[in-house]
C-alpha positions in Angstrom: -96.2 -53.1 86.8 -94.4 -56.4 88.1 -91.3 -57.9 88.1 -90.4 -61.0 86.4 -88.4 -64.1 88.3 -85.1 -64.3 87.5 -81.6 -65.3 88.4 -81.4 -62.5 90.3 -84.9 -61.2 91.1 -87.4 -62.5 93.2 -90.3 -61.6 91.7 -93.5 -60.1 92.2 -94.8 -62.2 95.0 -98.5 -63.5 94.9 -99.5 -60.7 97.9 -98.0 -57.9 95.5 -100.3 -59.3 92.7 -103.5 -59.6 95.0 -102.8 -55.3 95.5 -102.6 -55.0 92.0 -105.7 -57.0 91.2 -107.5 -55.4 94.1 -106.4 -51.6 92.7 -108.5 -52.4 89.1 -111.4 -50.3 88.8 -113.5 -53.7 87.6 -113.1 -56.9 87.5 -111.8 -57.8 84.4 -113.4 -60.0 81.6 -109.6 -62.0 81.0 -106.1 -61.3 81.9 -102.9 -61.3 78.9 -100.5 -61.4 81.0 -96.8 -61.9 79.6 -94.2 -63.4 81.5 -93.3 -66.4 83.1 -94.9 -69.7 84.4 -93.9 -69.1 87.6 -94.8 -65.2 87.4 -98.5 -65.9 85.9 -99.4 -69.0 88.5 -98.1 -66.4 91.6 -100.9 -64.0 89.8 -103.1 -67.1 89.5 -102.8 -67.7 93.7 -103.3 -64.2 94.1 -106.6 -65.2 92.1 -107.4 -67.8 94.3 -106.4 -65.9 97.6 -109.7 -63.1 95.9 -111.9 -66.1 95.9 -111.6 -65.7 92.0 -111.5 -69.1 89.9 -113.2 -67.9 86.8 -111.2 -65.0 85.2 -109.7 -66.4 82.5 -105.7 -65.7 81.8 -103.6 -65.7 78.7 -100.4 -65.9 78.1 -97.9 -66.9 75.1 -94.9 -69.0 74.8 -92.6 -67.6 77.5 -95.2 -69.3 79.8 -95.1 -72.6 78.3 -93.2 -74.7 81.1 -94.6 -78.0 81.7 -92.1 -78.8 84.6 -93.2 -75.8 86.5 -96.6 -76.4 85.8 -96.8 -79.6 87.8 -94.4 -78.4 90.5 -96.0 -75.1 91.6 -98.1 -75.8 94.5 -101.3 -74.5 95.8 -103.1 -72.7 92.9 -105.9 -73.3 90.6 -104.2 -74.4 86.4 -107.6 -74.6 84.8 -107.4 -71.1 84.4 -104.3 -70.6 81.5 -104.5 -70.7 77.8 -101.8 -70.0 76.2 -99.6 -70.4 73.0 -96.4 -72.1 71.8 -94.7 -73.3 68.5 -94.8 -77.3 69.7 -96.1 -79.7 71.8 -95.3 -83.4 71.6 -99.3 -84.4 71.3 -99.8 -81.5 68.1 -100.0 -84.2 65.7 -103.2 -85.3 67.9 -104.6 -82.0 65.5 -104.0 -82.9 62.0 -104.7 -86.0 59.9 -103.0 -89.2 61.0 -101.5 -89.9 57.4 -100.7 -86.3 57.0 -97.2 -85.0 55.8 -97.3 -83.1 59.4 -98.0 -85.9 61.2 -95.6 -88.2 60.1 -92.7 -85.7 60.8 -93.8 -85.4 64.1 -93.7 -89.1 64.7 -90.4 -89.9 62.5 -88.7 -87.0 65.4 -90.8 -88.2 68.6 -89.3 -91.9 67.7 -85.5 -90.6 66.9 -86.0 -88.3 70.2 -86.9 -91.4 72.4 -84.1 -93.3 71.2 -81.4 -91.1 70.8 -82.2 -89.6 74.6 -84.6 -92.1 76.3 -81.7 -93.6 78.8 -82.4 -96.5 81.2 -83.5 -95.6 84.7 -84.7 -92.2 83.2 -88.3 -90.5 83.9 -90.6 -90.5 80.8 -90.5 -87.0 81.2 -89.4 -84.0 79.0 -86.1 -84.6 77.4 -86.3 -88.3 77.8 -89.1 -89.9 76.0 -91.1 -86.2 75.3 -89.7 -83.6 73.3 -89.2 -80.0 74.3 -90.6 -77.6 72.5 -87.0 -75.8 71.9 -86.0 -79.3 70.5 -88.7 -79.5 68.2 -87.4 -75.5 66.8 -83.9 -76.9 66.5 -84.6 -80.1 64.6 -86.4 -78.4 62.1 -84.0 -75.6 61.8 -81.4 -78.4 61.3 -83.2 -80.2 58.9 -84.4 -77.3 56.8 -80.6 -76.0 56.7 -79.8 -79.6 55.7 -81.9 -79.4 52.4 -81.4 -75.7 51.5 -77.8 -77.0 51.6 -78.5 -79.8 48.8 -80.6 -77.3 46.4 -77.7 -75.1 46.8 -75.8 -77.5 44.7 -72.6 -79.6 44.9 -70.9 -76.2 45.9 -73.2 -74.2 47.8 -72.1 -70.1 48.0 -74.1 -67.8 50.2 -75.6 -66.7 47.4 -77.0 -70.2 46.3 -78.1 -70.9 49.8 -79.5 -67.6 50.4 -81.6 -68.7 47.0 -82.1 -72.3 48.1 -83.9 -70.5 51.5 -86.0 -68.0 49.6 -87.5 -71.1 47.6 -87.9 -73.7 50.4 -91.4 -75.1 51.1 -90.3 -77.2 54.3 -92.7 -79.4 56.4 -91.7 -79.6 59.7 -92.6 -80.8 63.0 -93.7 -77.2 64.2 -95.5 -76.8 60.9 -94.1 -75.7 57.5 -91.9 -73.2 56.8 -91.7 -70.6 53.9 -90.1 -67.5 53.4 -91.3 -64.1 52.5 -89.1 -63.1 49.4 -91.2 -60.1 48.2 -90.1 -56.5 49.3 -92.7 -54.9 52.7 -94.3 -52.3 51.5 -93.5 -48.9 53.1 -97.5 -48.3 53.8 -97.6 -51.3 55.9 -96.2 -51.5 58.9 -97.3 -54.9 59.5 -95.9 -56.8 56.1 -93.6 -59.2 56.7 -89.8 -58.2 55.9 -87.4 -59.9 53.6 -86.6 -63.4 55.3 -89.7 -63.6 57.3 -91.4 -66.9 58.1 -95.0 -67.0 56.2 -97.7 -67.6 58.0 -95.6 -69.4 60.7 -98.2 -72.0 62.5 -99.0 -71.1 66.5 -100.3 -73.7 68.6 -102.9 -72.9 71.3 -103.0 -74.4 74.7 -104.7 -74.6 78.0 -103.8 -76.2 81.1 -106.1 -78.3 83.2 -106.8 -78.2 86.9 -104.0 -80.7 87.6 -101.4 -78.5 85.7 -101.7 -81.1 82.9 -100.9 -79.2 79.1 -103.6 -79.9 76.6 -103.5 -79.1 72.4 -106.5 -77.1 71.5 -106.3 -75.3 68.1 -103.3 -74.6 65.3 -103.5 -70.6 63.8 -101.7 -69.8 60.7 -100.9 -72.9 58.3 -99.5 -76.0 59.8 -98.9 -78.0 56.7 
């Protein structure tokens, strides 16, 4: 077990990790480990401290925090895959001319001028788009035309129609939504409301802490 950095909690600290690492009856083949940047690079130094640089570790979106990548100190990035819903270089993925791409672009360009201030970095939140801004401008802009299919005066019960029949294209892929009842054998259908094969960007980070794209699952456009 370990504890996750928080407002109010340390941590586990990366000599509390190396214990854990050293109590594993082998060495294992890859890590999932799910928390936080800063939790998973304090497991990556305890890594480092075990002379280990080649057990690979993967996380998901909760580790996805550029500014803390380049900011930790002494440990060794190359190590982390792991996923997110957008990165700011995705469209480096799918076609150039691509209905995908061109969302991506039409945001990255609105982003940079509506929040790219003079004598600011060319950082995150600038120039480059988070990945929670990329969530809410699609959740805008797919609110935005369920709102005009509901008709000159949308009801919930238009707009809760205008959703179930939306085909959107987004700049974290496109988004549809399951209408069709789960069926009590399956635990795993989707439920009423559910995203439809929602698309998940993979990651890795290189030795520097730098984020690169690597692959889409599920259906980007």
């Amino acid at each position: 077990t370990y504890t996750a950095q928080s407002a109010t909690a340390a941590g586990t600290s990366a000599a509390n990790y190396q214990t854990i690492l050293q109590g594993l009856s082998s060495r294992p083949d890859l890590i999932f480990f799910t928390g936080y940047a800063s939790d998973g690079l304090r497991l990556g130094q305890a890594l480092d401290t075990l002379g280990d640089r080649t057990t690979p570790v993967l996380s998901d979106d909760a580790f996805y925090d550029p500014a803390e990548f380049i900011t930790y100190g002494n440990v060794y990035k190359g190590r982390y895959t792991f996923t997110g819903y957008f990165y700011p270089d995705e469209d480096s993925l799918v076609p150039a001319a691509s209905a995908g791409a061109k969302v991506i672009t039409t945001m990255k360009n609105e982003y940079a001028t509506n929040f790219r201030a003079s004598g600011k970095p060319n950082g995150y939140g600038y120039a480059r788009v988070p990945s929670e801004a990329a969530l809410y401008y699609d959740g805008m802009k797919l609110t935005a035309q369920a709102l005009a299919d509901a008709g000159e005066r949308p009801t919930h019960v238009t707009l809760q129609a205008a959703l179930a029949g939306i085909h959107y294209q987004g700049a974290a892929g496109q988004v549809r939504f399951n209408t069709v009842p789960p069926s009590p054998s399956d635990p795993n259908a989707p439920g009423i409301g559910d995203p439809l094969n929602k698309a998940l960007l993979v990651m890795h980070l290189d030795k520097f802490g730098h984020t690169h794209p690597d692959h889409i699952l599920g259906r980007f456009q």
